[in-house]
LUMMARTI-206509 format. One record per residue: x, y, z of N, C-alpha, C in turn. Coordinates in steps of 0.05 Angstrom, whole numbers, padded with zeros to 5 digits, always signed. Layout:
XYZXYZXYZ/...
//
This chain:
+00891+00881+00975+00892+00855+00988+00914+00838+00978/+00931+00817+00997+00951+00807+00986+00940+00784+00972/+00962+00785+00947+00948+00760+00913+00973+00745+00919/+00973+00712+00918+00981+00691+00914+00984+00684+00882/+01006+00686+00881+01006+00671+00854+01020+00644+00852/+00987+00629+00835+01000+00599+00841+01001+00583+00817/+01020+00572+00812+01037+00559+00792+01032+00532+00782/+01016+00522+00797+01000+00492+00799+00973+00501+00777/+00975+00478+00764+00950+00469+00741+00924+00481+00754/+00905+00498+00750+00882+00511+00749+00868+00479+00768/+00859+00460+00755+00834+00444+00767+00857+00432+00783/+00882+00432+00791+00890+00424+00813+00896+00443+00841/+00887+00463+00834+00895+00488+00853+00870+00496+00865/+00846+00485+00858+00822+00500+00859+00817+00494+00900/+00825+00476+00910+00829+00470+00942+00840+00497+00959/+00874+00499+00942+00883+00518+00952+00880+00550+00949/+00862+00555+00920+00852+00581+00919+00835+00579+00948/+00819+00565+00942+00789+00568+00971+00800+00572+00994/+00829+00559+01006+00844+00561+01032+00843+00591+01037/+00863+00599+01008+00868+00622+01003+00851+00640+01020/+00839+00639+01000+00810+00652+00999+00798+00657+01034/+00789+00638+01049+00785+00633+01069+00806+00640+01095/+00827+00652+01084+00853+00668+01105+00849+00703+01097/+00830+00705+01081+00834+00734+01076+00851+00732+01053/+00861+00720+01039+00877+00723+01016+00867+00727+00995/+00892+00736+00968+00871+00737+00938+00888+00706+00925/+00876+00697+00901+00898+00680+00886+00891+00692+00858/+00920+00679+00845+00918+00686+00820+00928+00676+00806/+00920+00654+00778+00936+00630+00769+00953+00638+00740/+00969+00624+00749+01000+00622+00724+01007+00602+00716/+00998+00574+00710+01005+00555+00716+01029+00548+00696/+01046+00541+00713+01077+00545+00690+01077+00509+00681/+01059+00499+00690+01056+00470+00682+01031+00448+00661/+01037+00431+00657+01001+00420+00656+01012+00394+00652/+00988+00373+00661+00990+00342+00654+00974+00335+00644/+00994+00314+00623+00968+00307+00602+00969+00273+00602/+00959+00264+00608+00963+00233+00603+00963+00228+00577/+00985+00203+00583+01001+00187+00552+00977+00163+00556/+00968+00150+00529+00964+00136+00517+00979+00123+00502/+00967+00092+00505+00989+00066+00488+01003+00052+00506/+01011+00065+00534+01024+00045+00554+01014+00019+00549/+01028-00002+00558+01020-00030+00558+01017-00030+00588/+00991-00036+00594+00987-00056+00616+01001-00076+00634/+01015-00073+00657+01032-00090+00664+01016-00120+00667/+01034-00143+00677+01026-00165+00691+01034-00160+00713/+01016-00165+00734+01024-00145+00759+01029-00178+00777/+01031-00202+00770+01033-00222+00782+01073-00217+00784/+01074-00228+00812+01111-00220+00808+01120-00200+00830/+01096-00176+00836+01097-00147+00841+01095-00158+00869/+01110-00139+00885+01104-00140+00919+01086-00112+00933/+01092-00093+00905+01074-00067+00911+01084-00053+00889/+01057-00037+00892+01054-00006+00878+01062+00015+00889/+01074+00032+00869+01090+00060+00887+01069+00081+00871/+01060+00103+00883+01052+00123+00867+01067+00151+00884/+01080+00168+00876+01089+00191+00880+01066+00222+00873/+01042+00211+00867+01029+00236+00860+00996+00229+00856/+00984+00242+00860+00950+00239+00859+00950+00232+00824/+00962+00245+00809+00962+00242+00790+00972+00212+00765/+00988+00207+00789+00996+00179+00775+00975+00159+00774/+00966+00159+00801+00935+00143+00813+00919+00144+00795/+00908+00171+00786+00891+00172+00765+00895+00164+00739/+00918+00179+00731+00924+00170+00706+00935+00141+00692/+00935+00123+00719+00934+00088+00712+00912+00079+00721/+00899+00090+00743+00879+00071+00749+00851+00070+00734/+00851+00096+00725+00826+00095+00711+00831+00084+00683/+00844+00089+00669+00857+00061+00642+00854+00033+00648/+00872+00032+00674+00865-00008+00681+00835-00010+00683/+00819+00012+00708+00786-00011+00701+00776-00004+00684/+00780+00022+00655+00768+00015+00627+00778-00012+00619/+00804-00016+00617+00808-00038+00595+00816-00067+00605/+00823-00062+00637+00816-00091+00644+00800-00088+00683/+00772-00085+00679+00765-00082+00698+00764-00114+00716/+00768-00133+00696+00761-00166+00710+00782-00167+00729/+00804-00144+00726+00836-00157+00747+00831-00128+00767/+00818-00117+00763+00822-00094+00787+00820-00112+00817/+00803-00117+00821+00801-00133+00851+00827-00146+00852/+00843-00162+00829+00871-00172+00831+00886-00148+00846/+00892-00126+00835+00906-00101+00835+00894-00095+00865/+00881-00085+00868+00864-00076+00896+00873-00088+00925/+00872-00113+00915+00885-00129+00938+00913-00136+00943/+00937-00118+00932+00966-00120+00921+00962-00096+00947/+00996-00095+00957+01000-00080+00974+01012-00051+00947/+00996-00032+00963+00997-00003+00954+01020+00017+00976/+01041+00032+00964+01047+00054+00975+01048+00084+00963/+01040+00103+00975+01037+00122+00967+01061+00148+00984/+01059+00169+00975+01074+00201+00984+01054+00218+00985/+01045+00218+01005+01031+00248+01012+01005+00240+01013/+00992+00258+01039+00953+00248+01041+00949+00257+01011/+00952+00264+00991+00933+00275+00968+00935+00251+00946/+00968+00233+00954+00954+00211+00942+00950+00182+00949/+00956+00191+00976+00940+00166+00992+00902+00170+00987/+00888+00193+00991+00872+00199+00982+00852+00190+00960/+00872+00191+00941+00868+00194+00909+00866+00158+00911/+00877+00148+00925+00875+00117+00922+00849+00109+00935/+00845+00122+00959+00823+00117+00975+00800+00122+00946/+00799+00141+00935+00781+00144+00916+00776+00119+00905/+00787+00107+00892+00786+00080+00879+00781+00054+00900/+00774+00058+00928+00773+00035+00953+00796+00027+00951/+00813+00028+00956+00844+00016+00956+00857+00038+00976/+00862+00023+01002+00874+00034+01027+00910+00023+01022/+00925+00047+01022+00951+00042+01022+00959+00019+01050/+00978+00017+01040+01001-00006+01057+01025+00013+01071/+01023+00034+01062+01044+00055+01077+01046+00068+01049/+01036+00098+01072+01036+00128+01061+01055+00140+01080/+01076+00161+01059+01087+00188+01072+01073+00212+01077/+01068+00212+01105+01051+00244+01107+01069+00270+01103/+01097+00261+01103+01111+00290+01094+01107+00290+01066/+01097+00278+01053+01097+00284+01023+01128+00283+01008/+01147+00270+01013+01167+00269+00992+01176+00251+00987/+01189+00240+00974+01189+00213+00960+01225+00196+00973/+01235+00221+00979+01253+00208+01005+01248+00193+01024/+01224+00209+01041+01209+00195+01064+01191+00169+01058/+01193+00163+01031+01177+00141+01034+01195+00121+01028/+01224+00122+01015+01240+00106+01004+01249+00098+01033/+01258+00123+01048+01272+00107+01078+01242+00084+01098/+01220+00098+01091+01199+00076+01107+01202+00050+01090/+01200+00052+01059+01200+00022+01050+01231+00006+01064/+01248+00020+01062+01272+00016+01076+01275-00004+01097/+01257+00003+01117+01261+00009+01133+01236-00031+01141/+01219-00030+01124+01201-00057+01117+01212-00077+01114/+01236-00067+01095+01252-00092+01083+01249-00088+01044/+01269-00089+01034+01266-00079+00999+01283-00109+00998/+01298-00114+01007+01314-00134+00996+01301-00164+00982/+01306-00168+00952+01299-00185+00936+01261-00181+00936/+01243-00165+00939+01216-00144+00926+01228-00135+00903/+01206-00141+00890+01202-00126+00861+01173-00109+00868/+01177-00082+00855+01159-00064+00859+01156-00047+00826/+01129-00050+00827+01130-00031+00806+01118+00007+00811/+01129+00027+00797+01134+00047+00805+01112+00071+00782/+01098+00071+00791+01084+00089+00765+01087+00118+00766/+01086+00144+00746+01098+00165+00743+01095+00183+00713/+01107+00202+00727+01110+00214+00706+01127+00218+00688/+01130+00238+00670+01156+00243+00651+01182+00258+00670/+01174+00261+00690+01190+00277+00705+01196+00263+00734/+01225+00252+00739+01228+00238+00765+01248+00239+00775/+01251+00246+00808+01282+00245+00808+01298+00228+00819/+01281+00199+00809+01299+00183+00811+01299+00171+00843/+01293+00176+00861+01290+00170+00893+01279+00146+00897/+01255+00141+00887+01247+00119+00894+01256+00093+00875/+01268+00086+00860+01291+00066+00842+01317+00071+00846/+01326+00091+00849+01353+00085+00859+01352+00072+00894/+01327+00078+00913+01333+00072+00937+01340+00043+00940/+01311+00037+00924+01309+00003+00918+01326-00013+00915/+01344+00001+00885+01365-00011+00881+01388-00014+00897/+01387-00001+00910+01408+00007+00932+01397-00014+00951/+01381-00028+00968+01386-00037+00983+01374-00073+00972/+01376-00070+00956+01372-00101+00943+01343-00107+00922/+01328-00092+00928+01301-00086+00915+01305-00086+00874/+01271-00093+00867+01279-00094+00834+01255-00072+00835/+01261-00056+00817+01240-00020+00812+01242-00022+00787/+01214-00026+00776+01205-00037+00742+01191-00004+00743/+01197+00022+00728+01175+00041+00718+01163+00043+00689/+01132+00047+00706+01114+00053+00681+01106+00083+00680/+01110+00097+00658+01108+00131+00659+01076+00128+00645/+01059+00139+00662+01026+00142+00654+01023+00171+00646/+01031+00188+00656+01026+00220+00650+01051+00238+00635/+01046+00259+00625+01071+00272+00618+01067+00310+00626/+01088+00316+00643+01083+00342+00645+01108+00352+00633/+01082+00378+00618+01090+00396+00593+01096+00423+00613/+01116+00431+00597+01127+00464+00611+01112+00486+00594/+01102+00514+00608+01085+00523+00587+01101+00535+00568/+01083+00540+00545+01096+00545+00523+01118+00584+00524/+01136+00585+00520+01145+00611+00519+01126+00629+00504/+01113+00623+00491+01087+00642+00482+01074+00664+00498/+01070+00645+00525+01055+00646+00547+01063+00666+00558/+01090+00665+00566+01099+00683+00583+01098+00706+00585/+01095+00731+00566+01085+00753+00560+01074+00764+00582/+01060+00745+00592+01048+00763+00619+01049+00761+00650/+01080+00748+00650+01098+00744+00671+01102+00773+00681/+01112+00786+00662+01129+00812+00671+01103+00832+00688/+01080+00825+00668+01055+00845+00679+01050+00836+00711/+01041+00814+00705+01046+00799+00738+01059+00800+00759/+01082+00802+00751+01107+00812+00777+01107+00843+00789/+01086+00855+00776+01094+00889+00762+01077+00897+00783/+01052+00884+00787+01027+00878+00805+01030+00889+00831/+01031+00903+00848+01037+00908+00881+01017+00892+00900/+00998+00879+00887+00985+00874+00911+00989+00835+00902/+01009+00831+00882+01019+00800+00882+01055+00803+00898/+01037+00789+00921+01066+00788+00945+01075+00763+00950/+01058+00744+00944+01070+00717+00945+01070+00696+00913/+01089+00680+00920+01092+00665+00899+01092+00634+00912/+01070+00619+00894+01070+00587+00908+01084+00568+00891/+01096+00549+00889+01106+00526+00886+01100+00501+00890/+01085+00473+00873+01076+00457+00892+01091+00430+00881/+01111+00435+00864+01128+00416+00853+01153+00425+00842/+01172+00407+00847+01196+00420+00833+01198+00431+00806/+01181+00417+00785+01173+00418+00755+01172+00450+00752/+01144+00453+00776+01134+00486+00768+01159+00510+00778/+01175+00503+00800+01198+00518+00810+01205+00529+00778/+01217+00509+00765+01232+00502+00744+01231+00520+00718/+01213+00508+00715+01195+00530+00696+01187+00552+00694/+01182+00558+00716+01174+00590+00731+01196+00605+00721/+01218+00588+00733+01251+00600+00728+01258+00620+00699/+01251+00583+00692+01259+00593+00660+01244+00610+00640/+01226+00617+00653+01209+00637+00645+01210+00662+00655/+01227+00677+00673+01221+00699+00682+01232+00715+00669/+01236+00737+00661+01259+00761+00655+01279+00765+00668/+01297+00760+00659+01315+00759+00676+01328+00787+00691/+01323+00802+00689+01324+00834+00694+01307+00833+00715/+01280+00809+00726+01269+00812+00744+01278+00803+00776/+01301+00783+00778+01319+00775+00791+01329+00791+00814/+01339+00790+00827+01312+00773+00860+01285+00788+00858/+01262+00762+00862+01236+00775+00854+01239+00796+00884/+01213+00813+00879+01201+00824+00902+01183+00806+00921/+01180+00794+00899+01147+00770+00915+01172+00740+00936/+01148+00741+00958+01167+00713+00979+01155+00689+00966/+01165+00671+00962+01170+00645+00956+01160+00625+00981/+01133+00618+00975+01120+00585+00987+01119+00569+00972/+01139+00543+00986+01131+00520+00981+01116+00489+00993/+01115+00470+00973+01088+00454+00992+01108+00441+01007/+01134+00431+01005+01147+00414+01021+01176+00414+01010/+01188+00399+01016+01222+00400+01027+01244+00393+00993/+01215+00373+00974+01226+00369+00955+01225+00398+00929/+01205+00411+00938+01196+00434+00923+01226+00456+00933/+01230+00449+00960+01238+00482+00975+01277+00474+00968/+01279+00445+00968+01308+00440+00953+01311+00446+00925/+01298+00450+00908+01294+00451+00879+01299+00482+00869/+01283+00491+00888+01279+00528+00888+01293+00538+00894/+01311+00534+00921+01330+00537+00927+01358+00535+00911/+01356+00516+00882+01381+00503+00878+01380+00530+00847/+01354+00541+00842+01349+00554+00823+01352+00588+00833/+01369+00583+00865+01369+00609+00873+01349+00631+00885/+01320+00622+00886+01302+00627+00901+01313+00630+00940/+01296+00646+00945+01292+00646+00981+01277+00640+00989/+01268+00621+00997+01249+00611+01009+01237+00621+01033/+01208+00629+01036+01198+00643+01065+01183+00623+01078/+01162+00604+01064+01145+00597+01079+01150+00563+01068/+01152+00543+01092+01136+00518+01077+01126+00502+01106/+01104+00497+01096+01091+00483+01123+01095+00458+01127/+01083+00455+01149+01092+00433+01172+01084+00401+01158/+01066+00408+01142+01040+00393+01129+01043+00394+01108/+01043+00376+01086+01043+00391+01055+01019+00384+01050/+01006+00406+01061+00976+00405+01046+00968+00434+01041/+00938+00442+01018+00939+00460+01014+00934+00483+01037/+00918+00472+01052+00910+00488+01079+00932+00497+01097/+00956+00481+01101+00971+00483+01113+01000+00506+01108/+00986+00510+01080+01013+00524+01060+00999+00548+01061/+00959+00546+01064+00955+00576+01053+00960+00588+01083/+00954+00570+01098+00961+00589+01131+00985+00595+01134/+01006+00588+01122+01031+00588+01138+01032+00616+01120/+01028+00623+01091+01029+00653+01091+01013+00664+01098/+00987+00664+01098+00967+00680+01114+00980+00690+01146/+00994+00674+01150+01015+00682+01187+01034+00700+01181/+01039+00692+01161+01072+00713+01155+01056+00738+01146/+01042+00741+01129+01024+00766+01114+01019+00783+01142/+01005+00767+01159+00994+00778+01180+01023+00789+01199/+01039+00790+01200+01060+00798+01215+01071+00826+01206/
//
């Protein structure tokens, strides 16, 4: 049966194994990543702010649940601040907390949301931008570019896995019935990279990714890209190989 191997953090993949799963597929996890939230951030004053930017389910989490431990009296402040998000997973992730965005990107990339804020008006907004250790910069340079002020606060940090790990890359590739390879951030592209043997070059396995920022990244690391769906969601990514498999 054809095995997916997916590159995304275990308790963040567990959606898209089930997709998997539910197309007739196998999965099988490698996760060339992990996030760990930083402690010690200081708390902004969010008086000043015209909006919140979050680029990831994970940013959401890893500030919002700190603000209503340690100052739950201003959440309703915060709640009622215009919110933007990239992608239903973390427009979502906001809905979790009752806080309906002000404008979400359903392509999921952080281009498409810089041209919609764009497109609102940035000029003389201050926004603050929350994130990780890892950014490329899109949504603060857009800002700045068209008159906008982009204050970031880094809440999470993603770690590359340890070369330790890797050992059982080569076994994995070696596998005949692992024919695909998933991608669901540029980070994991990355890493994957720098981890492979290099003797293994051009894999045998086809390359899916969740969306346009993943499939430029992979691409720039010399990958071929087969599959990326219409949707960046996990359902949408396990069908689009489950279609190709099936061909």
């Amino acid at each position: 049966m054809t095995t997916v191997l997916i590159t995304r953090p275990k308790f963040e993949a567990a959606e898209f194994a089930d997709a998997l799963t539910s197309h007739g597929l196998c999965a099988e996890f490698f996760p060339t990543i992990e996030i760990v939230p930083l402690s010690g951030w200081a708390l902004p004053n969010l008086e000043g702010y015209d909006g919140l930017i979050f680029t990831s389910a994970n940013a959401v989490h890893h500030f919002l649940t700190p603000f209503l431990s340690r100052m739950p009296k201003c959440f309703a402040t915060l709640r009622a601040m215009n919110h933007y998000a990239v992608g239903i997973k973390t427009n979502q992730a906001l809905q979790e907390y009752g806080i309906d965005s002000a404008l979400y990107s359903d392509k999921g990339n952080a281009a498409d949301l810089a041209d919609l804020l764009r497109q609102i008006g940035i000029r003389g907004k201050r926004f603050l931008f929350l994130r990780g250790t890892r950014s490329l910069g899109i949504i603060p340079n857009t800002i700045q570019k068209y008159g906008g002020t982009c204050d970031e606060l880094i809440v999470y940090e993603t770690r590359t896995l340890s070369s330790e790990a890797s050992h059982a890359l080569p076994l994995l590739l070696s596998r005949e019935d692992i024919t695909w390879v998933a991608f669901f951030s540029p980070s994991a592209a990355e890493a994957f990279f720098n981890l492979l043997p290099k003797d293994s070059l051009p894999l045998r396995q086809h390359i899916a990714v969740i969306g346009n920022t993943t499939k430029e990244a992979a691409l720039s690391l010399g990958f071929s890209i087969r599959a990326v769906p219409e949707v960046p969601t996990a359902e949408a990514l396990a069908k689009a190989i489950a279609s190709l498999t099936s061909r």
